[in-house]
C-alpha positions, 0 to 999 in steps of 0.5 A, spaced: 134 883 620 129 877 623 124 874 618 117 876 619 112 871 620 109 867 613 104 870 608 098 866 607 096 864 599 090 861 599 091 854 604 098 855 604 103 859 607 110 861 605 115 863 609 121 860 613 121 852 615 114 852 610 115 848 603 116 851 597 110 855 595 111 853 587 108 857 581 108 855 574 108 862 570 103 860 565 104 868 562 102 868 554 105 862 553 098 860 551 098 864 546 092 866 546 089 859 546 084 857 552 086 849 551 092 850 550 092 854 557 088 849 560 093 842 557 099 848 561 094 848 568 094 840 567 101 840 567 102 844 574 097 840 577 099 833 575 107 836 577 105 838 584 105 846 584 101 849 588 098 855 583 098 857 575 100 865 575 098 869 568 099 876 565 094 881 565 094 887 560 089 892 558 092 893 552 090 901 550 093 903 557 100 899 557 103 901 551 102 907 546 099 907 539 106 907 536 108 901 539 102 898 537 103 900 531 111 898 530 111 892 525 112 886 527 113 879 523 108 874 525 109 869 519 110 863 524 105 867 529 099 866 523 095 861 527 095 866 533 092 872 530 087 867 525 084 864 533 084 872 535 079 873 530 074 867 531 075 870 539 073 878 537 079 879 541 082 884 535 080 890 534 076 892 527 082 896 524 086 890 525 081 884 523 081 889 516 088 889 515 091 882 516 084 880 512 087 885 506 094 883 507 093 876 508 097 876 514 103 880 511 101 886 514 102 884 522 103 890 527 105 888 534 098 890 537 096 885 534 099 879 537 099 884 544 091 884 543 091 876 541 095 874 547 090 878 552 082 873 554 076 875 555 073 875 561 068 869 559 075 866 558 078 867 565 071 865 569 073 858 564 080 859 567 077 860 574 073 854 574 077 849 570 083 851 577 077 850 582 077 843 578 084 842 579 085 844 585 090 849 584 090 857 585 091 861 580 093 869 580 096 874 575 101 879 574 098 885 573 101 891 568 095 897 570 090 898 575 084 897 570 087 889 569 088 889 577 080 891 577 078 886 572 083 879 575 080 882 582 073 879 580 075 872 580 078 873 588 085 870 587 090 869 593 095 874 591 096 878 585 104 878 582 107 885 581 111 883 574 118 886 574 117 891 569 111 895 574 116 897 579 116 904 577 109 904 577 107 908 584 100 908 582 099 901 580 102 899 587 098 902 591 091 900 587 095 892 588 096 894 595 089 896 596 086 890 594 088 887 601 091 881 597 098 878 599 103 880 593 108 877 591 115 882 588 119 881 582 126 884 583 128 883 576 131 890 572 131 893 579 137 895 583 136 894 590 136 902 590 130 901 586 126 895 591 128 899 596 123 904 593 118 900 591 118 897 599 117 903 601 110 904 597 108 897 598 110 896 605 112 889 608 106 886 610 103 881 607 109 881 602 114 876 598 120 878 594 122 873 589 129 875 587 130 875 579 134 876 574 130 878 567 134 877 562 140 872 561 146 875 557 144 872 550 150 871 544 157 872 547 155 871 554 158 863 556 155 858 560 159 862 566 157 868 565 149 866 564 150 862 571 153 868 574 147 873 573 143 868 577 147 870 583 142 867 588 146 870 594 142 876 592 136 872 596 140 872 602 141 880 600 134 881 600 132 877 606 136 881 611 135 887 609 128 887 608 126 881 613 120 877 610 119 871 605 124 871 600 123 867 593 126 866 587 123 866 579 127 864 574 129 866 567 134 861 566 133 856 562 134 850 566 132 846 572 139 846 576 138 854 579 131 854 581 132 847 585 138 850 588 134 856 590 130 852 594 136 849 596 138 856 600 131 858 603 127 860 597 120 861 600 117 860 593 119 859 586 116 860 579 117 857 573 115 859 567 113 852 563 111 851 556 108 846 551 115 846 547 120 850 548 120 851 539 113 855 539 111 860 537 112 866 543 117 872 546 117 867 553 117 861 550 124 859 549 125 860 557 121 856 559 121 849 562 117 844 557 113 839 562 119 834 563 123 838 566 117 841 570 115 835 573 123 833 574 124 840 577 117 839 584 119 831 584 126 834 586 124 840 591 118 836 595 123 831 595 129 835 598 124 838 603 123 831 606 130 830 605 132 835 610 128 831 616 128 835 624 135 836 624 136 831 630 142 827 631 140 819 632 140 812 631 135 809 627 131 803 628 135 800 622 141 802 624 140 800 631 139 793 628 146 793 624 150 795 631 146 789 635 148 785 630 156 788 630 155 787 637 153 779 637 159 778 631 164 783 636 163 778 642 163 772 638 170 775 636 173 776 642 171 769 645 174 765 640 
């Protein structure tokens, strides 16, 4: 199938023959902290990505009371929930609890609810991107949030991997008229063709995803294996638009790689330090690594130059002189 022509993000298209569109996937690795997103935002826009991406949850319609209730341990995690409550991000009942407890008795609601900012917190977010120069969007988990993030007009909207089977939430994301960018990660390719089939291909970019690595056991080999970046090529000729790549893997190599074969866009999650505090922390990329990583795929991109086969001007200087040194030889 051929490839349908590039999907506008703001300024940028993302498509075949464009540079990589790069996001840096700040999610809830601010732990609920806008300086900390703020210093995450400084990192993207210092290494050359072209958006921040966040995640948006209205904790009451994602998960049901008894997930929120479900205990959870949070002792490293005190300083997350002790900001949530100078935010009022918490509920009453929770603020009691954890100020009876002395923080021993942590829910997971708790740290669902510290993790989510207020609007007055993204219109801050909002500007500070502006300031910056880099577009920022969200990967909505429920039609509330899609409402909520729509507010602050963003470039696209991401559909997170886990939201796949979520028809209604597709069809509130597609109404918005925005680009949308697909995770394919926990979805077979049975499973993207559904979603495909509700969301249509216009305006779309699939990002091939793996969600999680085999962890324990599993062999470097056997982490490496589940990248399958094949599976980009898969997706592009069945589907026939840009195709990208996000990346759960720990490293740097797969997401240049990816780029390397066609990756229209890649995402990487990014982190202060990869020892905080957070489920999403651990696989994520500290600064370094991220600027290493969009040195290395703008560079590429130059790298590949127009395809012609010529003489350079430098080059074209050695072979006169080769030529002026061959007839010296030739006359002695």
């Amino acid at each position: 199938m051929s490839i349908q022509g590039a999907v506008a993000i703001g300024n940028r298209l993302v498509g075949p023959g464009e540079d990589a569109y790069i996001v840096a996937e700040i999610g809830i690795n601010h732990n609920g902290d806008l300086a900390m997103a703020k210093r995450l935002i400084d990192v993207a826009a210092f290494a050359g990505c072209d958006a921040v991406k966040f995640q948006k949850r209205t904790i009451s319609v994602v998960y049901n009371q008894q997930e929120l209730g479900r205990p959870r341990e949070m002792r490293k995690g005190k300083h997350v929930l002790e900001n949530a409550i100078k935010r009022g991000v918490l509920p009453p009942e929770s603020v009691q609890r954890l100020m009876q407890s002395d923080f021993t008795d942590t829910r997971n609601g708790d740290l669902k609810y510290a993790l989510e900012f207020t609007e007055d917190e993204y219109a801050e977010i909002d500007a500070y991107c502006k300031e910056k120069r880099i577009a920022w969007f969200a990967s909505c988990w429920d039609c509330e949030s899609v409402d909520f993030i729509e507010q602050f007009n963003p470039p696209a909207h991401k559909i997170a991997s886990p939201c796949n089977e979520d028809d209604e939430l597709m069809l509130r994301l597609r109404a918005t008229g925005k680009p949308l960018i697909l995770s394919t990660g926990m979805t077979d390719m049975d499973g993207v063709r559904a979603v495909v089939e509700v969301l249509g291909t216009e305006n779309l970019v699939i990002l091939h995803c793996t969600s999680i690595y085999p962890t324990g056991t599993g062999t470097p080999e056997e982490v490496l294996r589940c990248v399958n970046l094949k599976g980009m090529a898969r997706l592009r000729n069945e589907f026939g638009v840009p195709i990208g790549f996000s990346s759960h893997d720990t490293g740097i190599m797969p997401t240049f790689a990816a780029a390397a074969m066609g990756a229209c866009m890649i995402e990487k999650h990014i982190t202060q330090e990869r020892g905080m505090f957070g489920s999403d922390q651990a696989l994520s990329s500290e600064p370094g690594d991220l600027i290493r990583l969009c040195r290395a795929v703008r560079e590429l991109y130059i790298a590949q130059g127009n395809g012609e086969i010529s003489i350079y001007p430098d080059e074209q200087a050695i072979i006169e002189k080769l030529r002026r040194v061959r007839r010296t030889l030739s006359v002695v």
